[in-house]
Every structure is written in structure tokens, then in C-alpha cells.
C-alpha positions in Angstrom: 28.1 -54.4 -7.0 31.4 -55.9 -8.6 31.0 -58.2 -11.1 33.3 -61.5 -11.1 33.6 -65.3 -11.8 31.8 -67.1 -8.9 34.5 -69.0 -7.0 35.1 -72.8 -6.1 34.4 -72.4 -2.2 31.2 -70.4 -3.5 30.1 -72.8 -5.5 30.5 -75.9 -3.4 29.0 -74.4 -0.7 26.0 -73.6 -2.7 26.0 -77.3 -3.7 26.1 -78.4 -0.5 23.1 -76.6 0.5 20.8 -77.3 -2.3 21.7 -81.0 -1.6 20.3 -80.7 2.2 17.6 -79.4 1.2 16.3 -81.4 -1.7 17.8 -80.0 -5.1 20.7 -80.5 -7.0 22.4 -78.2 -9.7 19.9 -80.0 -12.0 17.1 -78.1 -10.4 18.8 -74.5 -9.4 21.9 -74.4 -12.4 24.5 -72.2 -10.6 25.8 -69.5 -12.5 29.3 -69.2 -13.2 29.4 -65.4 -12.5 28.2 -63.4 -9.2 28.0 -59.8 -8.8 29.3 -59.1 -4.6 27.1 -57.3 -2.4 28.9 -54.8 -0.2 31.8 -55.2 -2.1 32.5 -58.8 -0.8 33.0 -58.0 3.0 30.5 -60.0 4.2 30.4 -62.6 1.5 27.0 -62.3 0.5 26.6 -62.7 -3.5 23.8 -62.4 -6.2 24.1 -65.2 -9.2 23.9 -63.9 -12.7 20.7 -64.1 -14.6 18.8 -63.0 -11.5 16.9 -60.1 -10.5 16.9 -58.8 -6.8 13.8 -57.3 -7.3 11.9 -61.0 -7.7 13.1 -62.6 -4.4 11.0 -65.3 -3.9 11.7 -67.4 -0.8 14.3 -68.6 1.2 15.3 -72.8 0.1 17.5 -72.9 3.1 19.4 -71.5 5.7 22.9 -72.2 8.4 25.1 -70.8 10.9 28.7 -71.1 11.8 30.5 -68.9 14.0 33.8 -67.2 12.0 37.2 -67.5 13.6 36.2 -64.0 15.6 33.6 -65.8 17.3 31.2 -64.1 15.9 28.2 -66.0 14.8 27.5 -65.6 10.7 23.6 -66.8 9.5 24.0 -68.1 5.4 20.5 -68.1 3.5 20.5 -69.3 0.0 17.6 -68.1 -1.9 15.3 -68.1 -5.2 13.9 -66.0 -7.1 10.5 -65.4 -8.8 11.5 -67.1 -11.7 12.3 -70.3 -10.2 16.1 -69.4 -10.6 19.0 -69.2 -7.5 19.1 -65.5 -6.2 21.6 -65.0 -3.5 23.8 -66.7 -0.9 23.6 -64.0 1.9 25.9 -64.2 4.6 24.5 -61.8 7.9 27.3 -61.4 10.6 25.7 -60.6 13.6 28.3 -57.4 14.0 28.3 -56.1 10.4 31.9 -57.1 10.3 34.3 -58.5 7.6 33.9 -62.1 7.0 37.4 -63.3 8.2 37.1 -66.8 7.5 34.6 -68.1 4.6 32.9 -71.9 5.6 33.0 -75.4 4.6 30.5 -77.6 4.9 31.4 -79.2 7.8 31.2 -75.7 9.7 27.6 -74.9 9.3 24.6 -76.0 11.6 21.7 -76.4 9.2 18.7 -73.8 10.5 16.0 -74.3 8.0 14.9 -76.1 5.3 
């Protein structure tokens, strides 16, 4: 997994989600550094200071459909430990994310 400073898009998105479902950065802190799963193609990260291995449950999840037309499901998620784990991005191809959201992109699933 590469290591790297969580970025601004990444971070208000993350915001954004907590907020629709009932938290704030108060509640989940977001860390300031990420660690990319499949080496950033489909946009899923892990937040520093978490461990994969205590995924908890998912706090919330959306859909948007990339500028392929190609529908993408986001789930952000917690660990054991009460801390943020992931956002996840699946794209229901497997292919490279092409164009990362913005709030006003995303249907909200689940809460």
C-alpha cells in the first residue's frame, strides 16, 4: 500500500459523509495520512492509526456513476476501536476511477 498525505477532495468527502450520517470530525478525527489500496486506481484508502484487521461496521454508504458510466458504490467505515477505517470505492468493472466525486454526485445508500 503507498503511504501519502490524505488529500483535500479525500477529506471533504469523508466530511461530508460522516455529516449525513450523524458524526462530525469531532466524533471520527480524520487522519491526515492514508495508505492507498490498489495503488490508488480505484480510490479506495485506509486512514492512518487504523488496523484492517479490526473492521468494525460500515457508518455509511453512496453511489455515483463515473464519467465512463460506470456505476462506483463509496462505503466509509470504522474500526473496532471506534476509529475511521477506510473509504472504499467498488467500481462495478474493476476499472480505474476516472473521475473522483463531489458531494453533490453521490446518492446516499445507507446510513
Amino acid at each position: 500500500m503507498n503511504h501519502r498525505i490524505i488529500r483535500k477532495e479525500e477529506k471533504a468527502l469523508i466530511l461530508f459523509l460522516l455529516s449525513h450520517c450523524g458524526f462530525s470530525a469531532l466524533d471520527y478525527p480524520v487522519a491526515e495520512e492514508v495508505y492507498e489500496y490498489e495503488g490508488g486506481i480505484m480510490g479506495s484508502i485506509n486512514l492512518a492509526g487504523s488496523d484492517p484487521d479490526l473492521y468494525d461496521s460500515d457508518l455509511i454508504q453512496a453511489e455515483y456513476m463515473d464519467s465512463d458510466g460506470i456505476e462506483v458504490v463509496i462505503t466509509l467505515t470504522k474500526d473496532k476501536n471506534n476509529n475511521l477505517l477506510d473509504l472504499d470505492f467498488w467500481k462495478e468493472n474493476f476499472s480505474k476511477l476516472i473521475r473522483y466525486p463531489t458531494p453533490e454526485l453521490l446518492t446516499l445508500l445507507r446510513k
